[in-house]
N, C-alpha and C positions, 0 to 999 in steps of 0.2 A: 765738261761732262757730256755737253751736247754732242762735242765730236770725236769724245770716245767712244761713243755709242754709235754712232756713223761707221767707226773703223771696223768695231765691233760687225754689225748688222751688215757691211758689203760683202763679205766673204761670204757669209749665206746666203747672200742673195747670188750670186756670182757661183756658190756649189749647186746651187739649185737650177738656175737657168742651165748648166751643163751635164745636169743628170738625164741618164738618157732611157730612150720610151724604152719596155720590154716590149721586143715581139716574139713570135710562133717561128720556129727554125724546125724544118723537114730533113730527115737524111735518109734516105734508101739504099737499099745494095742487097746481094747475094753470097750467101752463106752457108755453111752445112747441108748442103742442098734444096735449099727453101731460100724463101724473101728475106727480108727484116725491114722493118718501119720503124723509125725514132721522131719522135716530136717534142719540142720542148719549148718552155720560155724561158728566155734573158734578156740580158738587155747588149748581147753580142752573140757571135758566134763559136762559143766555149767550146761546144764539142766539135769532131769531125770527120768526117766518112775516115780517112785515114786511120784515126786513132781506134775508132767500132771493129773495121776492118783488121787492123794491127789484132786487138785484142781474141778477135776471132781466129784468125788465125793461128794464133800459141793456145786456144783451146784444141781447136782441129790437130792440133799436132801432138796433143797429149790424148784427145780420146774418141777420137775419127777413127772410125773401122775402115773406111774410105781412104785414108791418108795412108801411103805407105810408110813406114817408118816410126808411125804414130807409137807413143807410148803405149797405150793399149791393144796395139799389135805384138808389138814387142814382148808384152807379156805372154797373149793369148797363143804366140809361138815359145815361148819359157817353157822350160823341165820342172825350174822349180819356182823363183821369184826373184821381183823386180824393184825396182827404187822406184816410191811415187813422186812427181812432182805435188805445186799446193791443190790442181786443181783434179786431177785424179784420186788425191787425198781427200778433198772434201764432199766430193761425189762420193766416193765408196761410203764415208762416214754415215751421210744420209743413207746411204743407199741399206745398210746393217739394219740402218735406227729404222726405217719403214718394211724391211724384210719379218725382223722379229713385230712388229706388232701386226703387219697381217698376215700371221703364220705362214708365211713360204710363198704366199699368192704373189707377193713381188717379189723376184728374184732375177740377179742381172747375167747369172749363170745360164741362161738359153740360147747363150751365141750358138753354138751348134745346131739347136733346134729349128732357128730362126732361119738358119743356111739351110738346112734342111727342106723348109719347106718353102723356099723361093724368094726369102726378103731378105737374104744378107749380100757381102760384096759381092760374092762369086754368083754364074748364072746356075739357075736349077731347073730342067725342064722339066722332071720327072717330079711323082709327091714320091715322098720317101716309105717304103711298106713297114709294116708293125713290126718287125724284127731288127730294121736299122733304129727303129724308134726305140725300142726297147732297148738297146745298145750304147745310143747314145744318153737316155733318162741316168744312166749307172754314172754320167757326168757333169748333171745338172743337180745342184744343190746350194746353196750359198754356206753352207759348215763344210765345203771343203777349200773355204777361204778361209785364209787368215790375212788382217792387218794389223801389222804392232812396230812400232817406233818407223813410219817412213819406209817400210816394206813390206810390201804385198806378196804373200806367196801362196801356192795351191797344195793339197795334198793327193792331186792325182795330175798325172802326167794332161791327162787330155781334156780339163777343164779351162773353158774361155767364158771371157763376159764382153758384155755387148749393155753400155751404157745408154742406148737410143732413148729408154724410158723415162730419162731422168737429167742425161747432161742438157739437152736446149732450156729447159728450166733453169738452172743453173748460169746456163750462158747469158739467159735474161737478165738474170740477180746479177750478174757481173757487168752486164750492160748499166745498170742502175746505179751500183756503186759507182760505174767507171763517171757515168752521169754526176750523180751528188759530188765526187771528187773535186769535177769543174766549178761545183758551185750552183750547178743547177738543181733545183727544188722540185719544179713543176714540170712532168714530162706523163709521155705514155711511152713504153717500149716494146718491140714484138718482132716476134723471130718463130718463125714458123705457126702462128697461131696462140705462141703461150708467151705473155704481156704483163706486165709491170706498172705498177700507176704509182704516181703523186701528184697529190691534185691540194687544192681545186687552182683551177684556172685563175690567173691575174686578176680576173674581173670580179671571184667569186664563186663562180661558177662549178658545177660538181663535175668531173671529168663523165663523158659517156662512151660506154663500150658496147660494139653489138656481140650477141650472144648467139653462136653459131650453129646448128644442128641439120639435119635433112628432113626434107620435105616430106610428106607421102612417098615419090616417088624415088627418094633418097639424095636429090639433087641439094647441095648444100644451100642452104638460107639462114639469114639473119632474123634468128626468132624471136629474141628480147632484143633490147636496151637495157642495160646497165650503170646504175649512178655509182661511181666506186672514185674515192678520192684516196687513197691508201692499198694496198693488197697485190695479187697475185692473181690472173685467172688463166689456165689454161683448160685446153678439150684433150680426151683420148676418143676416140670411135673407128667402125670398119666399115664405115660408108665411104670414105674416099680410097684408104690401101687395100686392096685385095688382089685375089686374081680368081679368075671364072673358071670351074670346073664343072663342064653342064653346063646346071642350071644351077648350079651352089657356087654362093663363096666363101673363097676360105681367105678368112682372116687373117692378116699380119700378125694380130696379138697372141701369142702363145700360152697357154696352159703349161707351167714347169713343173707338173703334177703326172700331168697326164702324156703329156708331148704332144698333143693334139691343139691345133688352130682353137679359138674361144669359139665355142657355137651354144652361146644362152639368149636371153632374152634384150641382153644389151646392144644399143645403137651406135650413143653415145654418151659420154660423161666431162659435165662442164666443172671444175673443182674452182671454189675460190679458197686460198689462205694465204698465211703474210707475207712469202715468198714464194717464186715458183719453182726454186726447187724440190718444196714441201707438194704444191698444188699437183708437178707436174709428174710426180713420184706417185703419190694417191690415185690420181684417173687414172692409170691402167688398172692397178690393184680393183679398183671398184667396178671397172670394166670386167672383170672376170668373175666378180662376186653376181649373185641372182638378186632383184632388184630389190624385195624385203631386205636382205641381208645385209646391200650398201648402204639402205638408209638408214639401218639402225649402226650399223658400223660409223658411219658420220656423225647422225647426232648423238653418238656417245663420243666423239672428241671434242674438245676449244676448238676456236680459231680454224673450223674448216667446214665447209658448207657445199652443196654438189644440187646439179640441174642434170636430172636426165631424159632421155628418149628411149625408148623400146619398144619394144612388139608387144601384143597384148597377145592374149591363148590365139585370138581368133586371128592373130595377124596382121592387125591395124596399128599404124601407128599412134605412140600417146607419148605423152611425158608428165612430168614431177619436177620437185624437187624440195630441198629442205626448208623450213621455216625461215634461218636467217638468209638464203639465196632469196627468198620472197623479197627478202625487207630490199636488197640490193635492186631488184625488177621497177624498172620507171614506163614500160612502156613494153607490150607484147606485139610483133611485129607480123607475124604467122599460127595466129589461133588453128587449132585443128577444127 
């Protein structure tokens, strides 16, 4: 018995001494025209720039306005409509579901606008006058889409969408999946600013993320810390994209109401919820809302919480934000 118990006991002993440490594995690289940062733990090197890279690249080539040939080229040159791939398909899906619940506010139909007023592929030196605007508004709508069974089509000739709002969220969530695929659990992901958690750390530990806004002077800093072992966070704001007219700027984000650049009281908008495609789809939307408005619009949904920055009447910079983003704050980095 004695040394079946021996035979028994070696083999665990012998799996054990062979199991190996988990460490922190970094991948960096460039993408959609921004960074991206991947960290993870294992106890190898599962993922790989390659594979991040691969996968990136069959998104860019389905919904890159930058990409020639892109899928969403293709359409946005279409008469009438086009076959979606999975990840065109699932972006528009989102995209519907977050259009009707804040009435119109997000809507991916402002490609033209967007060109219009100096942020799309093409260069634009002039602002576009109220009559091209008015012109073009006759083509911005999201009802003059339709998606049904794997094809997308338009009901006006000269209707385009422009996914910026919404695909790098997305790209996240697929970074993540692509991640858990390998087997990995515990990471952080990020790609352009909108980031992906699973946590905590091997040791325990609550994953920490800084929380990004501008200064007084609008210069970007790290204003929170963030404990988040699960979720989604991404920022929308016009303190970094703009362009100088004067002494004004005019906003990248668009109004598809109005056709005018956003000029409210918003800075910026930091959204957390359980993906980011969800998170990164709502911070525009709320960017365009006046600040009362987004907050009650927040804490009347689940699962989505939002930090903001804005101007006060007089000018000053302040911020907020919702009660469960509180509970997420471990640490304020830039008190006003």
């Amino acid at each position: 018995m004695r040394y079946r118990f021996l035979l028994f006991l070696l083999p665990l002993i012998f799996a054990f001494s062979l199991k190996k440490e988990v460490k922190q594995y970094k991948i960096n690289g460039y993408a959609q025209g921004t960074d991206y940062a991947i960290m993870y733990y294992a106890t190898d090197s599962l993922a790989t720039k390659a594979g991040i890279d691969s996968l990136l690249n069959e998104i860019d080539l389905s919904m890159s306005l930058y990409k020639k040939g892109s899928l969403i080229n293709q359409f946005n040159a279409a008469k009438k409509e086009i076959k979606t791939d999975r990840f065109i398909n699932d972006v528009l899906k989102r995209s519907f579901e977050i259009n009707r619940d804040t009435k119109g506010v997000f809507d991916i139909t402002v490609a033209p606008l967007v060109q219009a007023w100096g942020f799309g592929p093409k260069e634009a030196k002039n602002e576009p006058d109220p009559a091209v605007i008015k012109s073009i508004l006759a083509c911005v709508g999201m009802k003059n889409l339709k998606l049904k069974n794997g094809l997308l089509s338009k009901l006006k000739p000269c209707v385009q969408i422009d996914l910026n709002g919404i695909a790098q969220g997305y790209s996240v969530d697929l970074i993540a999946a692509y991640l858990e695929k390998k087997g990995i659990k515990q990471y952080v992901a990020e790609l352009g600013g909108e980031i992906r958690i699973s946590g905590p750390k091997p040791n325990g530990e609550t994953m920490k993320i800084g929380i990004e806004g501008p200064d007084k002077d609008g210069t970007p800093v790290i204003r929170h810390i963030a404990a988040i072992n699960s979720g989604a966070i991404t920022t929308s704001g016009n303190y970094r994209k703009f362009h100088q007219s004067g002494k004004k700027k005019i906003s990248h984000l668009i109004d598809p109401k109005t056709g005018y650049p956003l000029d409210n009281e918003m800075i910026s908008v930091t959204v957390y919820a359980n993906d980011a495609i969800t998170a990164d789809g709502y911070d525009n939307a709320l960017m365009a809302m006046h600040l009362k408005d987004a907050i009650a619009f927040v804490k009347s949904r689940k699962n989505l919480e939002a930090y903001f920055v804005y101007h006060q009447k007089d000018g000053k910079v302040a911020d907020t934000l919702t009660t469960g983003f509180r509970r997420l704050i471990t640490q304020n980095t830039y008190p006003f």
